[in-house]
N, CA and C atoms as a LAMMPS dump frame, in Angstrom:
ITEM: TIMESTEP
0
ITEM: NUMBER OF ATOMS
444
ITEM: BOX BOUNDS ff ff ff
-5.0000000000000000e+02 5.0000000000000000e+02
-5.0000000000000000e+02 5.0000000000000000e+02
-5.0000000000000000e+02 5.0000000000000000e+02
ITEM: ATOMS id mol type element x y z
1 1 1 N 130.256 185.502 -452.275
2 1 2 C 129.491 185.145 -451.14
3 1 3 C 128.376 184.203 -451.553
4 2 1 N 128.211 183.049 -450.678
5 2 2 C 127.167 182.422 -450.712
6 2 3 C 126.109 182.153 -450.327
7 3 1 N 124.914 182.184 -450.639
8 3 2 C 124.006 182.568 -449.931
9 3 3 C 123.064 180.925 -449.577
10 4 1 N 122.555 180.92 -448.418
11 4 2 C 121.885 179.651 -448.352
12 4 3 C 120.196 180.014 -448.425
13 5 1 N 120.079 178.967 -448.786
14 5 2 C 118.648 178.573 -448.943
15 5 3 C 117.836 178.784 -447.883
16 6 1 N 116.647 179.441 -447.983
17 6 2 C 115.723 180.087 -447.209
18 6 3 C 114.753 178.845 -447.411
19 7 1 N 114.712 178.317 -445.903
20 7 2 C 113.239 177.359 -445.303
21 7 3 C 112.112 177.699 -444.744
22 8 1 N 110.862 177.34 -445.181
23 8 2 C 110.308 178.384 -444.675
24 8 3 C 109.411 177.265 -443.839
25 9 1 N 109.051 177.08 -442.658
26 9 2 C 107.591 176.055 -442.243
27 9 3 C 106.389 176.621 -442.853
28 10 1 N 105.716 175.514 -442.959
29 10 2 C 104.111 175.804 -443.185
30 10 3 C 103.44 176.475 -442.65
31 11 1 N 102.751 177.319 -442.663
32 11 2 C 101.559 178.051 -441.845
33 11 3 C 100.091 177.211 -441.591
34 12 1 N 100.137 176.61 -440.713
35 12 2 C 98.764 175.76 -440.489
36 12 3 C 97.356 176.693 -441.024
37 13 1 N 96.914 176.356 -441.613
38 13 2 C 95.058 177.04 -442.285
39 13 3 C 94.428 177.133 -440.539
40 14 1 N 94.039 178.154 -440.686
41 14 2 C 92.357 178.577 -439.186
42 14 3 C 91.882 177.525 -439.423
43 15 1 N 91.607 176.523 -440.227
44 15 2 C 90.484 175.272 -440.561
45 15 3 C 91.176 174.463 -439.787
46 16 1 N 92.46 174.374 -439.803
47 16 2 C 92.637 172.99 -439
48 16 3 C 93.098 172.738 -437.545
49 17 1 N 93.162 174.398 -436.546
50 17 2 C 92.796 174.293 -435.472
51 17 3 C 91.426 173.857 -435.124
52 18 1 N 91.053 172.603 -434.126
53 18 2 C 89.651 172.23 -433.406
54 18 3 C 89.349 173.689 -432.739
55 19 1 N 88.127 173.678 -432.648
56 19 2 C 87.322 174.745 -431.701
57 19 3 C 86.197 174.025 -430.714
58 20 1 N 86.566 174.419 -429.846
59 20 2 C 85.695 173.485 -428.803
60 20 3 C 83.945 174.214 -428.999
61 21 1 N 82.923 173.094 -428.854
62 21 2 C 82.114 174.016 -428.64
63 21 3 C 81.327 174.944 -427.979
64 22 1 N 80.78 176.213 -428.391
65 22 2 C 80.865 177.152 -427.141
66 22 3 C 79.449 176.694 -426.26
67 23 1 N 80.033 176.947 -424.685
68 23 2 C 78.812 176.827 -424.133
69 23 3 C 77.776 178.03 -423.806
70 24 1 N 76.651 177.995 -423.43
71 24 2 C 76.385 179.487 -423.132
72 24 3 C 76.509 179.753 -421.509
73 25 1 N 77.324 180.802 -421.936
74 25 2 C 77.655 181.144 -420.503
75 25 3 C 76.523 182.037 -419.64
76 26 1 N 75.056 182.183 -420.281
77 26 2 C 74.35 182.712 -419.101
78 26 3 C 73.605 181.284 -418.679
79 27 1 N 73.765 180.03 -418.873
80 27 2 C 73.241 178.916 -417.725
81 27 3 C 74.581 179.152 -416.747
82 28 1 N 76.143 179.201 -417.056
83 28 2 C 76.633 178.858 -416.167
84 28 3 C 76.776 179.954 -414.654
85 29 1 N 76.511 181.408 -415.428
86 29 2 C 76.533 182.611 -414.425
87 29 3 C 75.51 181.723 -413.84
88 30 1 N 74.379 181.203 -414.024
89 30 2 C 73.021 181.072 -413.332
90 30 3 C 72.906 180.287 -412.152
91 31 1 N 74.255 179.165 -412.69
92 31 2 C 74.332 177.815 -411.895
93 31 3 C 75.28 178.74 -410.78
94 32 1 N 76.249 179.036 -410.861
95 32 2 C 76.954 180.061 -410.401
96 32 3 C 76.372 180.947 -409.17
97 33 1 N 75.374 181.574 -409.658
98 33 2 C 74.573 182.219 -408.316
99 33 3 C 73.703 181.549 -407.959
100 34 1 N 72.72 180.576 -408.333
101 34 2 C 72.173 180.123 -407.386
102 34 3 C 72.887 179.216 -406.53
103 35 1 N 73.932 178.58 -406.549
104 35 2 C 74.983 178.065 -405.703
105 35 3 C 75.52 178.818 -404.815
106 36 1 N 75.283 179.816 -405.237
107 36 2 C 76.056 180.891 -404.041
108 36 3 C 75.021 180.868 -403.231
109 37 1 N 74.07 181.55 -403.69
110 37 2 C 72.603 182.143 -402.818
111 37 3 C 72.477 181.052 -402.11
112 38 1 N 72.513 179.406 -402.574
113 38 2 C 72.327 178.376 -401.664
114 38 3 C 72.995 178.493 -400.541
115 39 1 N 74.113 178.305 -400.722
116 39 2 C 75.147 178.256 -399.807
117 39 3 C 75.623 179.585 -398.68
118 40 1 N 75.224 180.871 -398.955
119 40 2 C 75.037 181.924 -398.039
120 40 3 C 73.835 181.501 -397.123
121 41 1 N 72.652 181.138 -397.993
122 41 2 C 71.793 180.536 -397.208
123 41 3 C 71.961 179.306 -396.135
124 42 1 N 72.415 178.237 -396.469
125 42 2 C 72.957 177.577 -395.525
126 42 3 C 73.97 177.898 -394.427
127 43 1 N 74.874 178.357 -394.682
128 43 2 C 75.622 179.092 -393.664
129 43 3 C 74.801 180.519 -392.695
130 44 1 N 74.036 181.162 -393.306
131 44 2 C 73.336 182.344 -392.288
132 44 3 C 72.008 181.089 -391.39
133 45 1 N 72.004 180.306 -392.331
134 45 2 C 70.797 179.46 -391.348
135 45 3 C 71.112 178.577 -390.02
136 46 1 N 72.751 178.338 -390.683
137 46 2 C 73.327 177.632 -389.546
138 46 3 C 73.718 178.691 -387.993
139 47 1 N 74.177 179.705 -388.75
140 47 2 C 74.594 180.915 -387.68
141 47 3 C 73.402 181.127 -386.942
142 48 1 N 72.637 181.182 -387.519
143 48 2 C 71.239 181.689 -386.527
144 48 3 C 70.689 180.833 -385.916
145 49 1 N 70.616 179.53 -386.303
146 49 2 C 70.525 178.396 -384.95
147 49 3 C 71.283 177.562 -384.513
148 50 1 N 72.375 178.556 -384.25
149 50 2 C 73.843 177.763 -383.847
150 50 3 C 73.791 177.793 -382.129
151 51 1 N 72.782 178.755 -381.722
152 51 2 C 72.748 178.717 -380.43
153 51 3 C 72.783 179.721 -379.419
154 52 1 N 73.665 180.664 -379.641
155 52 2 C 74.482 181.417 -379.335
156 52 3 C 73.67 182.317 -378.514
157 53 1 N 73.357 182.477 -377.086
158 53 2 C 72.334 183.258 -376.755
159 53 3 C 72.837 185.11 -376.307
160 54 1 N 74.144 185.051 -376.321
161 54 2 C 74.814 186.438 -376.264
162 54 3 C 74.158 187.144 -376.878
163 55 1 N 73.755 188.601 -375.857
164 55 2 C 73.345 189.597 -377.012
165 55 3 C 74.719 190.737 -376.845
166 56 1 N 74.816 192.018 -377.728
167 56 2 C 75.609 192.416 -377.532
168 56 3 C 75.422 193.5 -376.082
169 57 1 N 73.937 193.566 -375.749
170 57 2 C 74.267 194.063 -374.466
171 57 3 C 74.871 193.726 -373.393
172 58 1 N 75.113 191.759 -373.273
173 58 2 C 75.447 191.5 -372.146
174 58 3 C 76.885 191.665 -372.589
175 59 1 N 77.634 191.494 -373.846
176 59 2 C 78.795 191.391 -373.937
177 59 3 C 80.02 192.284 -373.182
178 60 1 N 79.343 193.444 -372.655
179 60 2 C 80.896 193.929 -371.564
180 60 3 C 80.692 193.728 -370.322
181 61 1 N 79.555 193.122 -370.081
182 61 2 C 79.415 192.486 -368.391
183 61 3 C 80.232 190.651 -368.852
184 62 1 N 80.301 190.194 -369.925
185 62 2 C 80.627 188.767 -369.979
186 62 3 C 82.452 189.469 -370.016
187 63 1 N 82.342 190.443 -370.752
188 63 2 C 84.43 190.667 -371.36
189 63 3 C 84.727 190.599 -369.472
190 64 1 N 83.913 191.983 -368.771
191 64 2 C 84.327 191.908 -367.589
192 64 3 C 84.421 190.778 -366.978
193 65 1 N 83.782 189.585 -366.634
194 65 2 C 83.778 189.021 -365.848
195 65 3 C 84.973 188.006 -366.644
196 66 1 N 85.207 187.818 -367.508
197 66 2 C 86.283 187.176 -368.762
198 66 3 C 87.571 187.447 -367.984
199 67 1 N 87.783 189.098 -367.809
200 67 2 C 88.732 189.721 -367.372
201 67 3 C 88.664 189.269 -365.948
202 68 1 N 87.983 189.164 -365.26
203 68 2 C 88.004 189.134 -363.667
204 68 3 C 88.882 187.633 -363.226
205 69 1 N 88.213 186.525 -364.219
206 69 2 C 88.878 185.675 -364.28
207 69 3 C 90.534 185.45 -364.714
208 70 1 N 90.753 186.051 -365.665
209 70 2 C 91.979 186.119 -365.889
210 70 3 C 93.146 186.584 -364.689
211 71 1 N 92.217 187.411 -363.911
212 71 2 C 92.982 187.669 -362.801
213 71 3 C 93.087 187.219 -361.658
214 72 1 N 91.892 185.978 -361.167
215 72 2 C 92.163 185.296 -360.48
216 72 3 C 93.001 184.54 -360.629
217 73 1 N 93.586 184.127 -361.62
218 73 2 C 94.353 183.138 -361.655
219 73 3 C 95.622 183.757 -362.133
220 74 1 N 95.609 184.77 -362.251
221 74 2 C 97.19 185.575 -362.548
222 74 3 C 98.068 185.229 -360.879
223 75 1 N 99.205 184.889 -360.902
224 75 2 C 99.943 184.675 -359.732
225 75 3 C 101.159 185.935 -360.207
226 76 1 N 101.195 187.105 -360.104
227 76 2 C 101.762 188.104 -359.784
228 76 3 C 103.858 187.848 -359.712
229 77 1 N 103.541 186.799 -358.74
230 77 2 C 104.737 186.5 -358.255
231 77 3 C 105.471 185.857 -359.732
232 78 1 N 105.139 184.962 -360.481
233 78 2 C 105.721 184.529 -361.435
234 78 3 C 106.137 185.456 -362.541
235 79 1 N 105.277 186.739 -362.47
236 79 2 C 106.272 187.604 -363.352
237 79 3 C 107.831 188.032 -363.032
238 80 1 N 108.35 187.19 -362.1
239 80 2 C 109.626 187.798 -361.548
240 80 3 C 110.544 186.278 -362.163
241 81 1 N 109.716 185.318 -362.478
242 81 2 C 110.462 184.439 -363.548
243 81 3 C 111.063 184.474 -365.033
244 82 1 N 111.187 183.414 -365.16
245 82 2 C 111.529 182.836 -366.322
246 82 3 C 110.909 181.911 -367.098
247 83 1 N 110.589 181.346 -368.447
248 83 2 C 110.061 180.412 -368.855
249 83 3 C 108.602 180.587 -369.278
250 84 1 N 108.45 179.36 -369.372
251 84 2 C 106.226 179.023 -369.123
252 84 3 C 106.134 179.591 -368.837
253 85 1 N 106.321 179.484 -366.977
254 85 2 C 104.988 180.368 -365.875
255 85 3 C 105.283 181.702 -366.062
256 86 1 N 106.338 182.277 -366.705
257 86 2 C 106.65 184.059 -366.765
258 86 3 C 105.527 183.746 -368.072
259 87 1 N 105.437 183.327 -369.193
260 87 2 C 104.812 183.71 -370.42
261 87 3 C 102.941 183.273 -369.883
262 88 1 N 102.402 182.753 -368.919
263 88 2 C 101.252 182.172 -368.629
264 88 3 C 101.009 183.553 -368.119
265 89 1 N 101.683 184.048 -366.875
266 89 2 C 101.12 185.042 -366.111
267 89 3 C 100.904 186.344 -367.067
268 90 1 N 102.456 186.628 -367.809
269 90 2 C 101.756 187.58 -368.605
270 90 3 C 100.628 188.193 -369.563
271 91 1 N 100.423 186.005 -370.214
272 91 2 C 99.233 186.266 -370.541
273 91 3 C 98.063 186.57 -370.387
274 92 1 N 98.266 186.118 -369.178
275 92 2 C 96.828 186.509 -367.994
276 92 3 C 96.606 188.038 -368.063
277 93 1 N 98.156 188.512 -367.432
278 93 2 C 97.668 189.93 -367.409
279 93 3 C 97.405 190.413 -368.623
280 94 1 N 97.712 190.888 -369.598
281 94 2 C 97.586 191.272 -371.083
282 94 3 C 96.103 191.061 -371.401
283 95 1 N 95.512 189.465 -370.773
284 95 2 C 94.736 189.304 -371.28
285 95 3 C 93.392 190.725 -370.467
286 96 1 N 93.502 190.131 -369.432
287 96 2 C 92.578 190.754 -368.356
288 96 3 C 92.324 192.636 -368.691
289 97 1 N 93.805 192.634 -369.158
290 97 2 C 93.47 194.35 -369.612
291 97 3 C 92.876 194.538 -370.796
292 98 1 N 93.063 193.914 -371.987
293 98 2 C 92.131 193.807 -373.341
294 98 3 C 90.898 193.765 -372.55
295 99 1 N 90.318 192.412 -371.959
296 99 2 C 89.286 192.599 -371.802
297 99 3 C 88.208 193.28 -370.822
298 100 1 N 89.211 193.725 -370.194
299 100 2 C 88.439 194.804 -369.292
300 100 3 C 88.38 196.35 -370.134
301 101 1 N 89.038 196.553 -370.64
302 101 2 C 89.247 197.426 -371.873
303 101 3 C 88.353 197.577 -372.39
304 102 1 N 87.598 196.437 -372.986
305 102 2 C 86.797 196.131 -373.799
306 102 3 C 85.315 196.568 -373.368
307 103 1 N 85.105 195.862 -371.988
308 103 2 C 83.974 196.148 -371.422
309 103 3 C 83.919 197.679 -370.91
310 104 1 N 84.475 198.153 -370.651
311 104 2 C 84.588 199.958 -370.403
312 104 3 C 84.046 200.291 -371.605
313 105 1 N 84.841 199.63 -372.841
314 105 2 C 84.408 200.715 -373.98
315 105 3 C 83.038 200.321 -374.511
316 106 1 N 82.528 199.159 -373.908
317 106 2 C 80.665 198.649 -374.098
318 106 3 C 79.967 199.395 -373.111
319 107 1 N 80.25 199.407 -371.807
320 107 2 C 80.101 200.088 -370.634
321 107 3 C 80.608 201.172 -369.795
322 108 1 N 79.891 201.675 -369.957
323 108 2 C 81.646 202.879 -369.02
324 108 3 C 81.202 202.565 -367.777
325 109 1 N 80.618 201.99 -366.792
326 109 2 C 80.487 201.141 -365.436
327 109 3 C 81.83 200.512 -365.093
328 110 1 N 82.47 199.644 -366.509
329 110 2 C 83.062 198.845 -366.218
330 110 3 C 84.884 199.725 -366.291
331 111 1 N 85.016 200.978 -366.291
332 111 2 C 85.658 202.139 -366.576
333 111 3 C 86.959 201.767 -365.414
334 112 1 N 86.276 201.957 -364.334
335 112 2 C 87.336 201.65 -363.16
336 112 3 C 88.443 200.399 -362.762
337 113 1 N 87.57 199.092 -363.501
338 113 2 C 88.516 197.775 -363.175
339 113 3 C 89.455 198.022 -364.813
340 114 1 N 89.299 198.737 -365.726
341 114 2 C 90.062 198.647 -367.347
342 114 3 C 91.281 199.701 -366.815
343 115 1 N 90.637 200.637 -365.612
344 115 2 C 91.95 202.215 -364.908
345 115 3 C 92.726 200.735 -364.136
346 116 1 N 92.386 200.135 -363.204
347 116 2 C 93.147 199.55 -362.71
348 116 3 C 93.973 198.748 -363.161
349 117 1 N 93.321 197.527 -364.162
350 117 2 C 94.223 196.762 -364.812
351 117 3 C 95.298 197.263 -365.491
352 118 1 N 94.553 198.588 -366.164
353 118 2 C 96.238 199.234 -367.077
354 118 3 C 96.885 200.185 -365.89
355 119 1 N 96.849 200.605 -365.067
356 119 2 C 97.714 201.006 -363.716
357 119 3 C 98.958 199.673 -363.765
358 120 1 N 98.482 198.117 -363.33
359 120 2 C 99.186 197.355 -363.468
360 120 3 C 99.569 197.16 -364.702
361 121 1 N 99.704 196.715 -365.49
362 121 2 C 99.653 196.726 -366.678
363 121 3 C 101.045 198.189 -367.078
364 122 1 N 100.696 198.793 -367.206
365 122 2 C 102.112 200.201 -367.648
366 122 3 C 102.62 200.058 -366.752
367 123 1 N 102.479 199.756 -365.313
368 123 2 C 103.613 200.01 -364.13
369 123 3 C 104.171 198.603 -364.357
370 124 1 N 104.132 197.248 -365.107
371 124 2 C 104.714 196.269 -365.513
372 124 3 C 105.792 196.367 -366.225
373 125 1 N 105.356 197.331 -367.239
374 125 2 C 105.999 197.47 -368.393
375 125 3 C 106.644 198.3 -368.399
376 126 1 N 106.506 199.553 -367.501
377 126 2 C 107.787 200.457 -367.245
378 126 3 C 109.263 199.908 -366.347
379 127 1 N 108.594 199.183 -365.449
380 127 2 C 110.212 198.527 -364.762
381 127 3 C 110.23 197.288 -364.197
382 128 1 N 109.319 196.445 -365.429
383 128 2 C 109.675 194.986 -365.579
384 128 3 C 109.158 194.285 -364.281
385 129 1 N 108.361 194.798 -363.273
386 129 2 C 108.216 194.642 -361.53
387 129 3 C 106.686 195.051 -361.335
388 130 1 N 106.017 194.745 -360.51
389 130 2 C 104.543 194.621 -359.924
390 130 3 C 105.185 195.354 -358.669
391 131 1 N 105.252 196.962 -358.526
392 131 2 C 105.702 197.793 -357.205
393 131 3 C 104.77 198.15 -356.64
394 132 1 N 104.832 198.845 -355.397
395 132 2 C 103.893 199.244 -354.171
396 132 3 C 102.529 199.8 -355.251
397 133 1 N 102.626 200.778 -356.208
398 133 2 C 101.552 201.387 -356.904
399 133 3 C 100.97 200 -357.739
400 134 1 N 101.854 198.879 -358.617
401 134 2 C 101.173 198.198 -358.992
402 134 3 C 100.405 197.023 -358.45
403 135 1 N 100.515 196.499 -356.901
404 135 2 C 100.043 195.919 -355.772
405 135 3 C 98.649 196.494 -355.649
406 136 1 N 98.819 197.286 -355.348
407 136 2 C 97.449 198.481 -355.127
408 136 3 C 96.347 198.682 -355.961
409 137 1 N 97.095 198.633 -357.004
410 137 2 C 96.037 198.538 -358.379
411 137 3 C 95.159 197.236 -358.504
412 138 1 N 96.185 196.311 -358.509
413 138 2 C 95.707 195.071 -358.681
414 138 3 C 94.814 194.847 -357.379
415 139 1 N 95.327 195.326 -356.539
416 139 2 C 93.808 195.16 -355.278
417 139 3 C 92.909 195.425 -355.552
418 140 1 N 93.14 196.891 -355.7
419 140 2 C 91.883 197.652 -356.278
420 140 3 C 90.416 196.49 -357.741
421 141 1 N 91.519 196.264 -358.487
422 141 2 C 90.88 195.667 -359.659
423 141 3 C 90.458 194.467 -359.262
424 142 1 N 91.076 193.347 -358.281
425 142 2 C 90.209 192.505 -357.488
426 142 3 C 89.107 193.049 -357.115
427 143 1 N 89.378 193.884 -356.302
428 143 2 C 88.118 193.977 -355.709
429 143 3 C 86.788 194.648 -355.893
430 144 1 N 86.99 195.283 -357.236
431 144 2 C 85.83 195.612 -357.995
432 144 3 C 85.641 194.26 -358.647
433 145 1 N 86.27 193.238 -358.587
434 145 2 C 86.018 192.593 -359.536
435 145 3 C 85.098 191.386 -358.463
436 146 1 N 84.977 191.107 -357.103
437 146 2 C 84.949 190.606 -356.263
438 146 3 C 83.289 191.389 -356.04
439 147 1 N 83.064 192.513 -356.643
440 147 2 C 81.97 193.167 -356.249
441 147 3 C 80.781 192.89 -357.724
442 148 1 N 81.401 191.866 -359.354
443 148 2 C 80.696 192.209 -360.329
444 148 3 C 80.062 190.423 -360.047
């Protein structure tokens, strides 16, 4: 048997890898947070005189009246379509119940138009139809809504 010759590569010396030199990394943590702190700062400064005069008390008298709108302009009848105007109206309604929803749970005043909207709302969704009970509802929720 013959045996072949064993090659071996060089082992490069630690000396003749470069080493970059080190920086100190407590300037860069430093640069690091005060860039941050800047920049939280600029953004909370912008938020706070961005305008915005909502407080959160008025916010379930604004969801309500949000909602009230949504239902003026809901046309009832187009849920018996197809297309767009079936996906517009539903959005309306869907919408109007979130946000009457919403304002009940800021207000419980607003308790009775969030019963009505979901009256319509589940009687939709149980048999695909706006029936004598869901007519009624939706009156009803007009017309509290006709009264905010």
């Amino acid at each position: 048997m013959s045996t072949q010759p064993q090659y071996s590569s060089p082992v490069p010396s630690a000396s003749a890898v470069p080493v970059p030199p080190r920086r100190p990394a407590g300037i860069l943590v430093a640069v690091l947070v005060i860039g941050l702190l800047a920049g939280g700062g600029a953004v909370g400064a912008a938020w706070g005189l961005s305008g915005d005069s909502r407080t959160s008390a008025s916010a379930p008298a604004d969801d309500a009246r949000d909602a009230c709108r949504a239902l003026d302009r809901l046309d009832e009848a187009k849920l018996e379509t197809n297309g767009s105007e079936f996906d517009v109206s539903m959005y309306r309604l869907a919408g109007a119940s979130d946000l009457s929803a919403s304002a009940a749970a800021g207000d419980r005043q607003y308790k009775p138009l969030a019963e009505a909207v979901m009256q319509v709302m589940l009687g939709y969704e149980r048999i695909h139809d706006i029936d004598k009970e869901g007519k009624q509802s939706l009156q009803k929720a007009r017309g509290i809504c006709a009264g905010l």
